[in-house]
C-alpha positions in Angstrom: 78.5 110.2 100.5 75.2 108.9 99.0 74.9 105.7 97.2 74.8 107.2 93.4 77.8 109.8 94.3 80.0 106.4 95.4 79.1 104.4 92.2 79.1 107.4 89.9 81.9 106.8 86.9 84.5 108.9 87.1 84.8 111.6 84.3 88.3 112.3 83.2 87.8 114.5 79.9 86.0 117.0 82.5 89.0 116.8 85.1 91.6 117.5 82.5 89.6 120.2 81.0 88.8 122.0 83.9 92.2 121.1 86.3 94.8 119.3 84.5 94.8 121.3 81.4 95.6 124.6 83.5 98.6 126.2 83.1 99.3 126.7 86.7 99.0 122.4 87.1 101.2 122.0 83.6 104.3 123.9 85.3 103.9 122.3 88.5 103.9 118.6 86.6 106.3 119.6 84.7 108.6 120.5 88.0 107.9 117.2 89.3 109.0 115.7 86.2 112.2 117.5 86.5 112.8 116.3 89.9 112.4 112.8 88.8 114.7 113.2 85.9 117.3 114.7 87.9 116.9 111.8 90.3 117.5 109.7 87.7 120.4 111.2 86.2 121.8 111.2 89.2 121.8 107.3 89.9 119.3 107.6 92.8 116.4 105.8 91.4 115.5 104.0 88.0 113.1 103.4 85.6 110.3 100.8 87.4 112.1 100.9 91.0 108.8 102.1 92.7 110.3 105.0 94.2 109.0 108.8 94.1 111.0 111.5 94.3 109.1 113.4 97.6 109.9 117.4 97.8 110.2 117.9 101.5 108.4 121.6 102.2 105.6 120.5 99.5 106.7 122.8 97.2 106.6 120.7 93.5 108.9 123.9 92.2 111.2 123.7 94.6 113.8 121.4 93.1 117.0 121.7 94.9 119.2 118.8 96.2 117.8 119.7 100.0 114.4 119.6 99.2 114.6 116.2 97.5 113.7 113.1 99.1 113.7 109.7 97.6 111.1 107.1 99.2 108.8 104.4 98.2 106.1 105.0 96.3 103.7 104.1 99.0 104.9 105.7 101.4 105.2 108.8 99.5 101.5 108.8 98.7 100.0 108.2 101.5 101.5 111.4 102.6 98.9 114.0 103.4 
């Protein structure tokens, strides 16, 4: 990585414009989301407990109670 690539600013409007914003990315947050709430309706974790709600095979759309996986944030995202 050269030096003006590591101390280049990081450009969010462009990143949401040309990933976030697709539709593909919106249904797949939104899944997460869903897996989260469910969590939380469920009593497994809470608002501000620094948990994640991990979906085992990967799959973001894949949201039933097998898949599911509750670990700590850290852990969960230094998954690769």
């Amino acid at each position: 990585m050269s030096r003006s690539q590591k101390n280049a600013r990081r450009n969010y409007k462009r990143e949401y414009e040309t990933f976030h914003k697709k539709p593909s990315q919106l249904k797949r947050n939104n899944a997460r989301h869903r897996a989260r709430y469910a969590a939380e309706k469920a009593g497994k974790v809470h608002v501000g407990d620094k948990k994640d709600v991990h979906h085992k095979d990967g799959n973001p759309q894949n949201n039933s109670p097998s898949n599911l996986q509750v670990m700590p944030e850290g852990k969960n995202r230094s998954r690769k």
